[in-house]
C-alpha positions in Angstrom: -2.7 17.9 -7.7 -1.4 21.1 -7.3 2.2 22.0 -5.4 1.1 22.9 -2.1 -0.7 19.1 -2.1 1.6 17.3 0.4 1.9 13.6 0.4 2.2 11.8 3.5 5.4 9.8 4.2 3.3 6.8 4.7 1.8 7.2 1.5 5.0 7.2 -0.6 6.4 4.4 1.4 3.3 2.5 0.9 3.6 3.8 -3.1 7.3 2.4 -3.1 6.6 -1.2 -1.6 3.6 -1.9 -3.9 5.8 -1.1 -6.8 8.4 -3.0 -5.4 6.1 -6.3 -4.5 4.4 -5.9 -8.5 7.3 -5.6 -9.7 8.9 -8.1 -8.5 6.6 -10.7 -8.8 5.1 -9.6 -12.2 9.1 -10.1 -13.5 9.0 -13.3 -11.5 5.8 -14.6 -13.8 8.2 -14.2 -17.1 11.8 -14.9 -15.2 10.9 -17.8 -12.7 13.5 -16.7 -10.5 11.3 -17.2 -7.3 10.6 -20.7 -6.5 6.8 -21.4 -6.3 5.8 -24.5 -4.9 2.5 -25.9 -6.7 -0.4 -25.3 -5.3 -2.8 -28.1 -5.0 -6.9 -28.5 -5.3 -8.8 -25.7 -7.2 -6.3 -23.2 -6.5 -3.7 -24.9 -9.2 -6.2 -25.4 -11.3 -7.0 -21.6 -11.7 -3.5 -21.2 -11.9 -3.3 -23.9 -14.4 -6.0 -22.4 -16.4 -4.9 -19.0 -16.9 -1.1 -20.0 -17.8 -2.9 -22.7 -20.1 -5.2 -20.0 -21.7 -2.2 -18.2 -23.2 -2.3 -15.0 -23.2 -4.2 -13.9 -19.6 -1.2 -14.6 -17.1 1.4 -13.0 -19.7 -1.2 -9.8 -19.8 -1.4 -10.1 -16.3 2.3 -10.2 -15.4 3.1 -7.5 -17.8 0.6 -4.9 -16.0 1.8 -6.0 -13.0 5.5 -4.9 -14.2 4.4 -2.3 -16.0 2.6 -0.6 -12.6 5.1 -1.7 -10.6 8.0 0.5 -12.6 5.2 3.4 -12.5 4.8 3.3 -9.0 8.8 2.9 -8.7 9.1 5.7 -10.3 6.3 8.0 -9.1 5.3 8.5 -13.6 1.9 8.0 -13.9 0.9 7.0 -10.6 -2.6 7.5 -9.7 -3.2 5.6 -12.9 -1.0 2.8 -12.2 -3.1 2.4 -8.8 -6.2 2.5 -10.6 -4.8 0.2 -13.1 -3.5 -1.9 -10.2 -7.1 -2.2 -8.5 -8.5 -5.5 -10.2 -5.1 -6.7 -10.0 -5.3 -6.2 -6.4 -8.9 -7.5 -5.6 -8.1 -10.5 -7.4 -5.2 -11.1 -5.3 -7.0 -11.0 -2.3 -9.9 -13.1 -3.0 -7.9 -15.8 -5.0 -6.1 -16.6 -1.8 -9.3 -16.0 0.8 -11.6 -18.2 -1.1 -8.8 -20.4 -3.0 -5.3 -20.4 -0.7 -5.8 -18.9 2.3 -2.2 -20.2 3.7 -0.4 -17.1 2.2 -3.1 -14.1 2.8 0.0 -12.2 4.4 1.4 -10.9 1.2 -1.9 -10.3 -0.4 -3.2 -8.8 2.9 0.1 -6.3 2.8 -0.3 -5.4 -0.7 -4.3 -4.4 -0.1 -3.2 -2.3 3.0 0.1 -0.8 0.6 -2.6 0.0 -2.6 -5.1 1.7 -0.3 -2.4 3.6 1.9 -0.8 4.9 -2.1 -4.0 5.7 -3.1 -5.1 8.2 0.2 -1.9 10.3 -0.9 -3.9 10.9 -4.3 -7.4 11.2 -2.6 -7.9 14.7 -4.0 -7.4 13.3 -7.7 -10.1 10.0 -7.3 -12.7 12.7 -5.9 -14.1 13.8 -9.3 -14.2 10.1 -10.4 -16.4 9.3 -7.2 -18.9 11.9 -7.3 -22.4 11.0 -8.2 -22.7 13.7 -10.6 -20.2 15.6 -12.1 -20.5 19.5 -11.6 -19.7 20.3 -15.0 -19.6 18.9 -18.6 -16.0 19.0 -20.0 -16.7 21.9 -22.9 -16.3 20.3 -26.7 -14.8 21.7 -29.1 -16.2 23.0 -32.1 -14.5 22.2 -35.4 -15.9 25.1 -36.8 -14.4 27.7 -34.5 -11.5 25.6 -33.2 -12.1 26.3 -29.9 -14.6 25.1 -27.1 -18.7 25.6 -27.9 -20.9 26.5 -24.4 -22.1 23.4 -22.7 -25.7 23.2 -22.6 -27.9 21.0 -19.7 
């Protein structure tokens, strides 16, 4: 992005509260200082699962912190919201299909991520086209610097 790129105020608002709601609740997975009531049916037992399995609500909680302070911080942040994507999507459909009593947060944080990510738009258009226009050149060990890219 180069300096004459302008994000909107929307965006970075939209940047700051998605780092703000992952942050906060991906310290809240290892802290526990927001009381969550237990959720009953196949809902807790996800939730039971992937605390039981060790390692997979830790990994997630830590990403979750982890893009949060990126997104805080505006280091790193079109990764973080890439990053942040499955996160996201999960978040959503665990509580359309699983808890739908609390879709407002999830719903908020869905609009948030795609409002951060239309201030970076112009970065995530090489990553969506079809085809790329160009191979990145290699380099070649022999002459230390990049060989011609053949098609």
């Amino acid at each position: 992005m180069n300096s004459e790129t302008k994000i909107p105020r929307w965006s970075t608002v939209a940047r700051y509260l998605m780092g703000a709601i992952f942050f906060v609740f991906g310290l809240n997975g290892f802290l526990q200082f927001l009381p969550m009531p237990p959720m009953p049916g196949p809902a807790g037992q996800l939730l039971g699962a992937l605390v039981g399995s060790g390692y997979l609500m830790t990994l997630t909680k830590g990403v979750e912190v982890v893009v949060g302070l990126s997104l805080l911080t505006n280091r790193f942040a079109p990764l973080a919201l890439v990053v942040a994507a499955p996160v996201t999507l999960n978040i959503v459909l665990f509580h359309a299909f699983l808890a739908p009593q609390g879709m407002i947060v999830p719903l908020v944080l869905l609009a948030a991520h795609l409002a951060a990510a239309w201030g970076f738009r112009s970065l995530y258009a090489p990553l969506l086209a079809g085809r790329p226009l160009s191979a990145p050149a290699e380099a070649s060990p022999a002459q230390g610097r990049p060989a011609a890219a053949t098609a």
